[in-house]
DOMILUM-627964 format. One record per residue: x, y, z of N, C-alpha, C, O, CB in turn; residue in three letters. Coordinates in steps of 0.02 Angstrom, whole numbers, plus 50000, padded with zeros to 5 digits. Glycine has a CB too. Layout:
BEGIN
XYZXYZXYZXYZXYZAla
...
This chain:
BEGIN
538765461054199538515457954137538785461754077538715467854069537735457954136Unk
539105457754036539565460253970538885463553913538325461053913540105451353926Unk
538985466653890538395470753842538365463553784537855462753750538745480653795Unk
538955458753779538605452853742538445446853757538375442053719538845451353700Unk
538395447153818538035441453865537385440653871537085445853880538175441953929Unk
536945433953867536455431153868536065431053934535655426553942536605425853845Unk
536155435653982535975430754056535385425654056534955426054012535765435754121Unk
535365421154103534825417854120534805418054190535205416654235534815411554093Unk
534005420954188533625420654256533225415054270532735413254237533185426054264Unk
533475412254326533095406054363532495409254398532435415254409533575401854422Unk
531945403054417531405408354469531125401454493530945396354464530675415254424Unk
531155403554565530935394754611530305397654603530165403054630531235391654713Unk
529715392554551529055394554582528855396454495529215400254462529055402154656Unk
528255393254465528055393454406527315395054408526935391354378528245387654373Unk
527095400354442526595404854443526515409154393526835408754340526625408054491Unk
525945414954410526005421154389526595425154386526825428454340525645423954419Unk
526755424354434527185430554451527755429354419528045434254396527335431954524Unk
528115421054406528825417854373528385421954310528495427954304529065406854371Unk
527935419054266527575420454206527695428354199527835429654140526765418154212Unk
527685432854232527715440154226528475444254218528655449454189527355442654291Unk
528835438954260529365441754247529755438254201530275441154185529665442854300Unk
529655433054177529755432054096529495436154070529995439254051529515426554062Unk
529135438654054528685441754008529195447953998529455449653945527865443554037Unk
529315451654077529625455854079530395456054046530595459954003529535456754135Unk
530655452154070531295449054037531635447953976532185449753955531295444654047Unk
531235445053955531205443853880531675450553819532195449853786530255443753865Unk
531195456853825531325461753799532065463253804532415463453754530925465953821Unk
532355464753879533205464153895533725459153879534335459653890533305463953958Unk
533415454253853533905449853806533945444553864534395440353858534745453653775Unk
533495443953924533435438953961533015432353967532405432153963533365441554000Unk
533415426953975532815419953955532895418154039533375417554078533155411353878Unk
532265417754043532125411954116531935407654108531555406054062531735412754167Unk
532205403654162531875398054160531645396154233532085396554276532295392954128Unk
530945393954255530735391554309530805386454324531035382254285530295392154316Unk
530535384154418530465377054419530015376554475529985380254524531125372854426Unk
529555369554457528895369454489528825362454506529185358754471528305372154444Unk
528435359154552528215354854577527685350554516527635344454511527935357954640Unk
527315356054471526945355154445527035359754366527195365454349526465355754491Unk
526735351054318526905352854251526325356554230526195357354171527065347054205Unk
525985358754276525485362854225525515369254252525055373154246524665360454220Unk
526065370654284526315378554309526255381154257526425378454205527025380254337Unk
525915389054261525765391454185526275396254157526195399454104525055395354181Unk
526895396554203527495400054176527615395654117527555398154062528145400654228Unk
527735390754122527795386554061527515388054008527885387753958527615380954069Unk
526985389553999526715391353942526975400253907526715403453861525895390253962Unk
527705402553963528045408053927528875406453941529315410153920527775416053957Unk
528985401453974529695401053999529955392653996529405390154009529715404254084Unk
530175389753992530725383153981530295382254065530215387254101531925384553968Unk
530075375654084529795374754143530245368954153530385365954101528995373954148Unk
530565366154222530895361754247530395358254294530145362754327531495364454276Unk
530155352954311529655350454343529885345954408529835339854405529265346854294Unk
530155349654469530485344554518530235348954597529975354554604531535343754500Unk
530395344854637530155346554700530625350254730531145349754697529975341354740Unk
530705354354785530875355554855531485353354845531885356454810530485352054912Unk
531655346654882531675341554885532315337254844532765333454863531075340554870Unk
532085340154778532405334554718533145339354707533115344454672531795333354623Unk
533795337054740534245340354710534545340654672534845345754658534475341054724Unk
534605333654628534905333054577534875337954523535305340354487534785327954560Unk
533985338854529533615341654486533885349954482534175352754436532875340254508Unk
533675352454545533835359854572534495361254568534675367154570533635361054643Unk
535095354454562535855357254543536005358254481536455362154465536385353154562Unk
535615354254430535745355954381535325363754358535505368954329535635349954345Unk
534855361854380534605370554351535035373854356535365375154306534055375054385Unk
535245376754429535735380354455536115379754406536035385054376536005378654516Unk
536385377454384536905374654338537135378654272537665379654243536635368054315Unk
536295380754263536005384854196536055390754192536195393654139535365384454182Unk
535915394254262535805402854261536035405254288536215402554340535345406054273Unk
536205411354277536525415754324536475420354369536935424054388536745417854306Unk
535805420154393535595422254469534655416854468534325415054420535515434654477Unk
534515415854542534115412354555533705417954593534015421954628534345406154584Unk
533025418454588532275422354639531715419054639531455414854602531955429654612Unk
531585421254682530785417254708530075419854680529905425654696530665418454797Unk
529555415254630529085415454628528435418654689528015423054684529145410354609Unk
528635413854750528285413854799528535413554883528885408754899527945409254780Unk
528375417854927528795413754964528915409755026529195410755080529095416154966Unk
528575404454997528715398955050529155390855015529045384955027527825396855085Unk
529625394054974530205391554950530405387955021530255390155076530725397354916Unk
530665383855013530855382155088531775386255085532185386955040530815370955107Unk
531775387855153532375394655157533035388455140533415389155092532475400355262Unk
533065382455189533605378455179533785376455086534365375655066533395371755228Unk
533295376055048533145375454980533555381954965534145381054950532315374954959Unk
533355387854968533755392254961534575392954979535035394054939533445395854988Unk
534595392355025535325391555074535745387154994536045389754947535195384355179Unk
535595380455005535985376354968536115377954878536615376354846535645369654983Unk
535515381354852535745384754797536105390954801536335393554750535275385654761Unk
536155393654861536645399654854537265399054867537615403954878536495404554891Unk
537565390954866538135390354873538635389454797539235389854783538125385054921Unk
537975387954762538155384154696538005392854639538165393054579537415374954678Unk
537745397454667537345401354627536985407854655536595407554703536875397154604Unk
537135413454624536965420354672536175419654667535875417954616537295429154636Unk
535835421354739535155421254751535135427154777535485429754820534875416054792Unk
534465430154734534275435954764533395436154766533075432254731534635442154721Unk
533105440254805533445440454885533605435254924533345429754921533055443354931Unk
534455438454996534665432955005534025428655050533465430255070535365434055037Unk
534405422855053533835415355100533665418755152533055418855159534245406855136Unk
533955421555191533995423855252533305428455263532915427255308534675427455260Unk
533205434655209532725439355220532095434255187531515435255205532895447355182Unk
532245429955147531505424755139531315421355195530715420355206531555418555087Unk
531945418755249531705414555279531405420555354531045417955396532295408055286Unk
531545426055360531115430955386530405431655386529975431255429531275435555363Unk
530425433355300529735434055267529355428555307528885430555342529715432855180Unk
529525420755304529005414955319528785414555392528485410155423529325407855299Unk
528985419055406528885416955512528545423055515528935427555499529785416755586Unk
527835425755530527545428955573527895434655621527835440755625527295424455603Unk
528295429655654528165430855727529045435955712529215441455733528075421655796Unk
529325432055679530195434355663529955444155609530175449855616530775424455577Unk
529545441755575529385444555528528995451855576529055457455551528955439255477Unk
528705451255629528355456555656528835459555713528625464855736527635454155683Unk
529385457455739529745457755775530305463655737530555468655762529915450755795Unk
530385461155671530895464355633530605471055624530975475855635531075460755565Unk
530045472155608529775476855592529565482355644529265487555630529335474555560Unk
529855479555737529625484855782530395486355796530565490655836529065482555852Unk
530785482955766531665484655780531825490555727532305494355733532285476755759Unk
531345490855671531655495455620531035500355622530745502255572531865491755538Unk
530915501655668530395507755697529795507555676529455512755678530575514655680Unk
529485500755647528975503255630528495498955663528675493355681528935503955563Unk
527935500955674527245500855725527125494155690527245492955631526515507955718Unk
526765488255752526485484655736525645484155786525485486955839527005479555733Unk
525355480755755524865477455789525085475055865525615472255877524655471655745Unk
524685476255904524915469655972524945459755939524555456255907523995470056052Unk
525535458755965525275452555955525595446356018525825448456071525485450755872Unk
525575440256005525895437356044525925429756020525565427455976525645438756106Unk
526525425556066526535419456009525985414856062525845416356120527525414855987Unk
525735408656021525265404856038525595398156024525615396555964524615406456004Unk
525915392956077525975385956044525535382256081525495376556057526695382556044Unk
525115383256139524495377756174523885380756171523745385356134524575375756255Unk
523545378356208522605379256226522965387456280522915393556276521995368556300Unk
523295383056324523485389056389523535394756363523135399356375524195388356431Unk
524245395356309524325401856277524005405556250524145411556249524605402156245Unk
523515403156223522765408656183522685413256243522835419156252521785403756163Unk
522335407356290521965411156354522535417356350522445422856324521935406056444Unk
522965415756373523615419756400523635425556358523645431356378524375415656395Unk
523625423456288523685429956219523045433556237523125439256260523625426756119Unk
522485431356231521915433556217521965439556284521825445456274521305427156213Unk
522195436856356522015443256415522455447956383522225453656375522235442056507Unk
523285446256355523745450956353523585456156263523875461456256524575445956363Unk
523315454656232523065458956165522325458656162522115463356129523365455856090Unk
521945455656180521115455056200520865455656131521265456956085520735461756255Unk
520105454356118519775453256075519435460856049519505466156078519365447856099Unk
518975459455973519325455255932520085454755914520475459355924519045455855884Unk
520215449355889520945448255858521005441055812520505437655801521535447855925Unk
521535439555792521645436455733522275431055752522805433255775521805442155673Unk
522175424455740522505419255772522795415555702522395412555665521975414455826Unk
523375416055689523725414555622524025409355642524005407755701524215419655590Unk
524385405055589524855401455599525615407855569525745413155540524655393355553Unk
525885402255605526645408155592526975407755533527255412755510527305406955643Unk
526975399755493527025400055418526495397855380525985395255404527555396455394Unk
526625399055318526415395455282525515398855279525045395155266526615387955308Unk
525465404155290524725406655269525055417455215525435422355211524015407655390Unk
524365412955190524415418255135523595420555099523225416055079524965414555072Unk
523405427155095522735426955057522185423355078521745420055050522825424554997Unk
522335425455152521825424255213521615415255225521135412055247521025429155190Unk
522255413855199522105405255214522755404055300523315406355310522525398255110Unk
522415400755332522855398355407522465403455465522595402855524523925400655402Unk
522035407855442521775411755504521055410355535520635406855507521785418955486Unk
520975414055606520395412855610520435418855648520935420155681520125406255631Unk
519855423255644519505427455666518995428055725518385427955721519295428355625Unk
519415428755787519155427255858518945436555870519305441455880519915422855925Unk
518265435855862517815439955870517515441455976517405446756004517235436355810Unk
517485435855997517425438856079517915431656098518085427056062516385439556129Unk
518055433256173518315426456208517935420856187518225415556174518275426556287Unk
517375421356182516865415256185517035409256115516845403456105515955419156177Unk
517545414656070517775411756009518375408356029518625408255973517885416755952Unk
518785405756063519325402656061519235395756082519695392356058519775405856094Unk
518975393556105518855386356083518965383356008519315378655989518165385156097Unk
518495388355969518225385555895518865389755860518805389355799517265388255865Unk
519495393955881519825396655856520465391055864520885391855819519795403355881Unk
520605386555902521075382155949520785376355912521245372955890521005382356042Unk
520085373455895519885367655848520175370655782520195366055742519015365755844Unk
520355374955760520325375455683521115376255656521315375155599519835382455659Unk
521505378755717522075379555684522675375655757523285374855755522145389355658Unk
522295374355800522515372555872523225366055830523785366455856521625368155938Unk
523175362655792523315355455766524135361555721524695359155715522385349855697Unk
523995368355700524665366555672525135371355719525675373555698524745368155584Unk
524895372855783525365374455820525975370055835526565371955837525075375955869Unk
525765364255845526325361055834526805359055788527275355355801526235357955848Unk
526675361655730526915358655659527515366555652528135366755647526045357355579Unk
527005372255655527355378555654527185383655692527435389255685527365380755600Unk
526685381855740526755388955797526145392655765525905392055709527625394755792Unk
525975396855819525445400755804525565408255811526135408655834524915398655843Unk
525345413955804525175420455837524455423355826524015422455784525645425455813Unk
524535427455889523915429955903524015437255884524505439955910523675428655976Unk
523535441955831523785448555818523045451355838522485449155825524145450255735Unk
523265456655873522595461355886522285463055827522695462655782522725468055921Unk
521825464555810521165467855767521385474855748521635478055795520405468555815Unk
521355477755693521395484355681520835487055665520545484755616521805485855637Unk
520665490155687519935493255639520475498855608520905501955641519015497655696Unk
520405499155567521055503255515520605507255468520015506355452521645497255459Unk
521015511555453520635517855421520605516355346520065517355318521035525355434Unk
521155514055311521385511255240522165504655259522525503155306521705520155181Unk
522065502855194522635496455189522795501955137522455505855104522445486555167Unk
523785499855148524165502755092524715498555069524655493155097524425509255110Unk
525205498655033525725496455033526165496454980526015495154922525655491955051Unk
526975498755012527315502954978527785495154919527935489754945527855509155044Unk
527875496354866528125491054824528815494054813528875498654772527685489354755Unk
529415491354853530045493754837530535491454803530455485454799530275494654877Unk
531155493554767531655489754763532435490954761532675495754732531515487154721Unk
532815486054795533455489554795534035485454746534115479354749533695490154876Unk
534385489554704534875486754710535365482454724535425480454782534905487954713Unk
535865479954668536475475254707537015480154730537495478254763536885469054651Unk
536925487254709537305493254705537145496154774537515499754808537115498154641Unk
536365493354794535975498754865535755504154839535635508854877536485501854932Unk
535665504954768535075510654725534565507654743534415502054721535045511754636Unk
534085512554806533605511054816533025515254791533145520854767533655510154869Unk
532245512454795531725516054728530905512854757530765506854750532005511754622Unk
530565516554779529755513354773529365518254744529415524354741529365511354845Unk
528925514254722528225517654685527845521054734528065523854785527685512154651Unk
527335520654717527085527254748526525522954777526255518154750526855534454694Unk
526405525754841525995519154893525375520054846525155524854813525785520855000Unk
525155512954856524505508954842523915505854890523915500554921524725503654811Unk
523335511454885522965510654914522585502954885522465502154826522675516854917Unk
522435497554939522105491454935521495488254957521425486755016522425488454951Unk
521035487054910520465483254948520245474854981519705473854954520045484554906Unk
520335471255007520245465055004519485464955003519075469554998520605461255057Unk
519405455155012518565451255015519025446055033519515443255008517895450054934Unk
518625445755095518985435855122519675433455106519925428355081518545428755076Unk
519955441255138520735440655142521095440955058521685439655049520915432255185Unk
520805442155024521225441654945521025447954924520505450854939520995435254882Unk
521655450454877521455456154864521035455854779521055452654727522135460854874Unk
520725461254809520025463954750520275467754710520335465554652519355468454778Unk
520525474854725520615481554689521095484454724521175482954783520005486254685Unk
521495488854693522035494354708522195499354658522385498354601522655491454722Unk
522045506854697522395511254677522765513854667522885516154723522375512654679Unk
523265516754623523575518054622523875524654580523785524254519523635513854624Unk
524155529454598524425531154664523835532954723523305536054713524925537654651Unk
524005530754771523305532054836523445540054844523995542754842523425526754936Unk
522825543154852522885549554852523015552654944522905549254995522155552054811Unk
523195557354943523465561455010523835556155051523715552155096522795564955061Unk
524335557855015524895552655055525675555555061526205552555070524965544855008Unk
525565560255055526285565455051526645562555090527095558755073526275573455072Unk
526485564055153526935563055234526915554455236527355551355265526375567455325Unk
526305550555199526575542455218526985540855169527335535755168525995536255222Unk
526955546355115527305541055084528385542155086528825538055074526895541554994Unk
528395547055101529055548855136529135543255188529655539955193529055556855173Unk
528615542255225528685538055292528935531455274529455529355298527975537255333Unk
528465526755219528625522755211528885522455171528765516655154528405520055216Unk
529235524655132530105525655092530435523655156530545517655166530435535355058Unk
530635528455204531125529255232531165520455291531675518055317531045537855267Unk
530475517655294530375513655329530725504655300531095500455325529635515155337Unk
530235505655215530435501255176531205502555178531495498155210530075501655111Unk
531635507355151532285509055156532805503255207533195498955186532235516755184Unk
532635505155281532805504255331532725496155318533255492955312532445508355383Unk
532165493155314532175485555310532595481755251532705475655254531445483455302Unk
532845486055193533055481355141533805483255175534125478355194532845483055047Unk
534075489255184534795490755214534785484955280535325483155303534885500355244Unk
534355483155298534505478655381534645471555333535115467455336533565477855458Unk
534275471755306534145463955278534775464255209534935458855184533095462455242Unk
534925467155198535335465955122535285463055084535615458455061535815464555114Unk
534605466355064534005464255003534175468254924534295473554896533105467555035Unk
534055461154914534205464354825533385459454795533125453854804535355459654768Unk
533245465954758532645463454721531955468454728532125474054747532485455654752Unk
531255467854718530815470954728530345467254794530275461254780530555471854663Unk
530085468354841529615467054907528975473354924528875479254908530195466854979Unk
528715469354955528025473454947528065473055059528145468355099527075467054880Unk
527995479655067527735481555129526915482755125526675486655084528135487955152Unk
526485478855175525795479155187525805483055251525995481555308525435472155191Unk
525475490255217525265492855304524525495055305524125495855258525755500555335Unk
524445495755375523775497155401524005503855403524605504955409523465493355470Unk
523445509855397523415516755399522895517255463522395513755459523165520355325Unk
522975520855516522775521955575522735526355625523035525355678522925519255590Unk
522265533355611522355539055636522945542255626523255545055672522245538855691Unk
523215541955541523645543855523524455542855522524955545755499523475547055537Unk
524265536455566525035531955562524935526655528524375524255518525365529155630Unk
525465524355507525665517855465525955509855531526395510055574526535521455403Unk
525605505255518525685500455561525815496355492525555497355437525085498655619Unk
526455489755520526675485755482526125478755489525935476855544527435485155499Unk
525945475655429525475469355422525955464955389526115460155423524745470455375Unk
526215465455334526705459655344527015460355277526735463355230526365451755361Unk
527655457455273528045460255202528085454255175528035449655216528835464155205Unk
528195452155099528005452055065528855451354996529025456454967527445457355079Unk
529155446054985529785448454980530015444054900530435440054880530275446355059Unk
529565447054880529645445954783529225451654738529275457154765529215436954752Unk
529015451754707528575456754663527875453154689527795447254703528745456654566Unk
527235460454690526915458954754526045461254702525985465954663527295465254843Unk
525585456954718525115457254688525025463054688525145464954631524695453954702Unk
524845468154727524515474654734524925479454685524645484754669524515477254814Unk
525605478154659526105479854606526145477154553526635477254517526645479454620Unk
525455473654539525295474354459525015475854395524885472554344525285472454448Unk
524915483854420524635489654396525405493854360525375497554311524185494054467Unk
525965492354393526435496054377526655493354298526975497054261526975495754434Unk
526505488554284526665485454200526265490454152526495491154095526315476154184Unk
525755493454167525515499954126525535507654163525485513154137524725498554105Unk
525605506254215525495512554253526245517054279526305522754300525035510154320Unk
526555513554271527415515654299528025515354240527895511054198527715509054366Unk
528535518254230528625519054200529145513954191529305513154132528575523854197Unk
529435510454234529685500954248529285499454292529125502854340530495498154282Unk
529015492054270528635488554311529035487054361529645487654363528335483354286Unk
528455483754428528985480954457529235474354459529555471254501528925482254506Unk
528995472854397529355465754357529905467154315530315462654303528845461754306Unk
529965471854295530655473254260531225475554318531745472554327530565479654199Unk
531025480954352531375481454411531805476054453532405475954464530955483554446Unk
531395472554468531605464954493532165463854447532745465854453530975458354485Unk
531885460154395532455456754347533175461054353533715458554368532175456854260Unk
533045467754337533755470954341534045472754392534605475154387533815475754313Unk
533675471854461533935471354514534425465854528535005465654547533495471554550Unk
533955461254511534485451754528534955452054486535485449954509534085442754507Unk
534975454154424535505452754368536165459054390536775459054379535065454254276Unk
535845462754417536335467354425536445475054393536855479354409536805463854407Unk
536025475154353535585480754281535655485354343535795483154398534505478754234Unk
535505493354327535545498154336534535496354326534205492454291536135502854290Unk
534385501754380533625501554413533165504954379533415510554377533575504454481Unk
532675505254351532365511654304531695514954343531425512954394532095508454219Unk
531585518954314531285526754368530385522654389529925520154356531145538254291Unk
530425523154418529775519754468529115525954473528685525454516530135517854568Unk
529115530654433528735534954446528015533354417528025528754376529035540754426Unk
527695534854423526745534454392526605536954338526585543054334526165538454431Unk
526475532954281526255538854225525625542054227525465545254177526265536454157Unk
525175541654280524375544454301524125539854363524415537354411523725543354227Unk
523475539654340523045534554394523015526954360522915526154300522145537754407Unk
523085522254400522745517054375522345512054420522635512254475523185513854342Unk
521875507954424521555504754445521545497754437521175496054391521185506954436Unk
521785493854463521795486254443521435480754489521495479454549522535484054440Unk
520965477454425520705471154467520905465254472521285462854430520195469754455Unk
520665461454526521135454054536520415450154506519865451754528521475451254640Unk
520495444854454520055442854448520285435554483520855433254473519815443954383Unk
519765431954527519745425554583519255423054551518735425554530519595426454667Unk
519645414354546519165409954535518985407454466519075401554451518665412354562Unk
518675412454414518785413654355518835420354310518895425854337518435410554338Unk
518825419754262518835424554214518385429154199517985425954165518915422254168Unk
518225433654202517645437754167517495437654084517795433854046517805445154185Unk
517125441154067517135442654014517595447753980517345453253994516645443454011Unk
518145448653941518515452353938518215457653900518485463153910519035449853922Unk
517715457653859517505462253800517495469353843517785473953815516665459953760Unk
517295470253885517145475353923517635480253922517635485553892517005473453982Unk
518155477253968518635480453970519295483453920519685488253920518745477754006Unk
519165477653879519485477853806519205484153765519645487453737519285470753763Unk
518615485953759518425490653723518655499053764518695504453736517615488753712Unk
518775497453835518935503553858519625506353836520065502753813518875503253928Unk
519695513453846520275517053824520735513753879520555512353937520215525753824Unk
521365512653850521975511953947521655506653961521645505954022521905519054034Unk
521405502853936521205496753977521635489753963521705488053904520415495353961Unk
521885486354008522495481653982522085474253995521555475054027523365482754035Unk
522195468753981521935461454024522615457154030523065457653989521265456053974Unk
522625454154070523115447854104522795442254118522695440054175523455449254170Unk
522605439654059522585431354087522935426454088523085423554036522225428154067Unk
523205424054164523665418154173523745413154147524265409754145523665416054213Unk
523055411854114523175402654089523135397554120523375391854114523765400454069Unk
522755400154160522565395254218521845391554218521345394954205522595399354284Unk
521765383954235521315383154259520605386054315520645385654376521565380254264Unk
520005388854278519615392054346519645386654407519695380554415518725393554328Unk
519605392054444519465384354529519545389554566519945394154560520185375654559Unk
518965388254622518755395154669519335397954711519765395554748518135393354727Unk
519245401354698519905405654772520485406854725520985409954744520315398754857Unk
520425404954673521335403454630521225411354577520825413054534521415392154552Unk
521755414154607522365418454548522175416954470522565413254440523315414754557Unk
521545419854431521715417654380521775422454332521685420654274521375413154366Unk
521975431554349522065435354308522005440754344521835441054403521745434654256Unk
522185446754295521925453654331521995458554253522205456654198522565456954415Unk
521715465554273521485470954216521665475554260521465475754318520665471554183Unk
522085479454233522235486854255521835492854186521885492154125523275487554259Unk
521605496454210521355501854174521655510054203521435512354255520525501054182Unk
522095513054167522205519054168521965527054141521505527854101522585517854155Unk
522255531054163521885537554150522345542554171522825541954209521195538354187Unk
522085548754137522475555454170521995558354232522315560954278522585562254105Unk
521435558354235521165561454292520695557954333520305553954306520875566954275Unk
520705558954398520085554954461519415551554418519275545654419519655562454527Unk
519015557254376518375560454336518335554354279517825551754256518535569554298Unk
519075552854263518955552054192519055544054210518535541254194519505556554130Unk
519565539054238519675533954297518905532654326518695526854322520255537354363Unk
518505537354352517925532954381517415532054334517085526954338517595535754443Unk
517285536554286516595534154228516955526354189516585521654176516415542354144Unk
517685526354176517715519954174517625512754211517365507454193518065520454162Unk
517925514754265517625509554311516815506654301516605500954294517685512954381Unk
516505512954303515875513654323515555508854275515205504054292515625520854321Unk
515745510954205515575506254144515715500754151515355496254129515835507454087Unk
516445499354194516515491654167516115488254210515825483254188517275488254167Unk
516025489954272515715487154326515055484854315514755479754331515725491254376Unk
514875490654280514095487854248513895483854213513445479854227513805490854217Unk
514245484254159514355478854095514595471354130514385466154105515075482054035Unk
515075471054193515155464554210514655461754278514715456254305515935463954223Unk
514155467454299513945466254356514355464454408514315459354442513565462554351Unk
514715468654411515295470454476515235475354504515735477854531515965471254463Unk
514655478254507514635488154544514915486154638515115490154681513295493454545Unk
514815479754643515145482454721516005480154738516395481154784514605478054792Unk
516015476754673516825476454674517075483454675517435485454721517165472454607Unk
516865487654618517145493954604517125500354644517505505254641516915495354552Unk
516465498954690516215506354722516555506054779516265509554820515385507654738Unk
517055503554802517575506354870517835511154817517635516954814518275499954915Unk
518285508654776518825515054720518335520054692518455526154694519275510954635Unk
517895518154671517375524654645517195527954702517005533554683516645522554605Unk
517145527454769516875530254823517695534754841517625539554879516495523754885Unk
518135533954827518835536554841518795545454777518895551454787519585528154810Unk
518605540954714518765544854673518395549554643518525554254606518965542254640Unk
517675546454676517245552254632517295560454698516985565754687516115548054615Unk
517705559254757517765563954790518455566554776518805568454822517605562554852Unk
518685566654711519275569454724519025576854636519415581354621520145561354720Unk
């Protein structure tokens, strides 16, 4: 990129996340533009929105047409969708490691080839095969579809044998559409996960692991940086490392692991800029929305380090009251612009600090003021022991 060149960044997918990395963009002399199924994608309301399907190529050739590298919002882009704009137009990351990301089963496989620990699991396409999964990884365990689930939607939670009947009624119908797997149960000590990114150069860079809380599979809260993590977090450097060098990944991806008597087990990656990494827009010193952008464009990578602690909430469903948090020191808000509607992405608040002490009396306040004390008290239960 010439120092008087304009680039334009494309982004399949007019979410949050397209919305963020405009945001991010912007400042580097970069215009994006998205494209969505739907005109009330709320990137639009920060980026030029194109309104076409999957599907519609005319539509998707001309975009292409416009920018000079293409990335994914979300990802269940369909990979062939990908494929065909990367003939017309550099895509990063390539189709190939997206169309990884969307399969389960490809996706957990990859991850015991590049040394890292998974769950037991096994694939499920009939009634027979459960039985079959269920003797060979046993209960409890967790019966997914292989695409197309995200934020605890496509699963069911088979708690004894006596559950697979009602586990085979609920998701039995899209084995055939896309296959199933069966993953053993972790009782896990903490959820973490490392937010990386590499280069078009192979300058590779992650933040500093992020300890995570979910509720009904979506995430709630994350810390960040997770404390006593010396040895994991070398681990999963060197792990994340290994998967973007296999895959010849350009861009930022989020590794989800389970922590487990002191090992790291892989839950599933994650291969755009990654909810639990959006604390780093105040807390790091490049987000990993800027990161991204200058990854795909080709930019030289900027330092991923922590400027302290920070704490960020996902707000689901709707909005809070912002006054709260607004009045706190380090306290940031993100609202998407979205319609409320239960289960839905419609913002998040990161609040920062220099010390454990000084991080939890805030919490503590805001939690009160919004009547959230049990959202907050996993991270306050972390921090008021440190």
């Amino acid at each position: 990129m010439s120092k008087l060149s304009r680039p334009i960044l494309g982004v399949l997918g007019g979410g949050q996340l397209a919305r963020m990395l405009a945001i991010a963009a912007a400042p580097l002399g970069i215009k994006t533009i998205a494209v969505d199924g739907s005109d009330e994608a709320c990137a639009g309301q920060v980026a030029p929105l194109v309104v076409a399907g999957w599907d519609d190529r005319d539509a998707l050739q001309a975009f292409a047409g416009q920018v000079d590298a293409i990335t994914f919002d979300f990802e269940n882009v369909p990979a062939e969708t990908a494929d065909r704009l990367a003939e017309q137009v550099r895509v990063a990351p390539v189709p190939s490691a997206l169309a990884i990301a969307q399969d389960r089963l490809a996706e957990k496989t990859l991850f015991r080839e590049c040394g890292l620990g998974t769950p037991e699991f096994a694939t499920v396409d009939t009634r027979e095969q459960l039985d079959q999964a269920l003797a060979k990884v046993g209960a409890p365990a967790i019966l997914k579809t292989r695409r197309l689930g995200y934020d605890g939607k496509g699963q069911f939670r088979i708690k004894s044998l006596a559950d697979a009947d009602a586990a085979w009624s609920a998701l039995g119908e899209q084995a055939h559409v896309h296959g199933l797997i069966l993953e053993a149960f972790v009782p896990f000590d903490r959820e973490l996960s490392v937010i990386a990114v590499r280069g078009r150069d192979g300058d590779f860079r992650t933040w500093p692991l992020t300890q995570n809380w979910h509720v009904d599979g979506v995430l709630s809260m994350s810390l960040a940086p997770a404390f006593d993590i010396e040895q994991l977090q070398q681990r999963a450097t060197e792990l994340a490392r290994t998967l973007a060098e296999r895959l010849d990944y350009v861009g930022v991806f989020a590794l989800e692991l389970f922590v487990k008597d002191g090992e790291l087990l892989g839950n599933e990656m994650a291969p755009r800029v990654h909810n639990s990494g959006h604390w780093t827009i105040e807390g790091a010193h490049t987000s990993q929305f800027e990161n991204h952008v200058r990854a795909v464009l080709g930019l030289p990578l900027g330092d991923t380090g922590a400027r302290g602690l920070s704490v960020m909430f996902n707000w689901i469903g709707e909005m809070p009251d912002a006054a709260p948090l607004l009045r706190t020191i380090d306290g940031h808000w993100h609202d998407y612009g979205k319609q409320a509607r239960p289960g839905r992405k419609v913002g998040h608040a990161t609040v920062c600090a220099d010390a454990a002490a000084v991080l939890a009396s805030r919490l503590d306040t805001i939690g009160q003021a919004l009547g959230r004390q049990a959202q907050v008290q996993p991270v306050l239960d972390v921090l008021i022991t440190r």
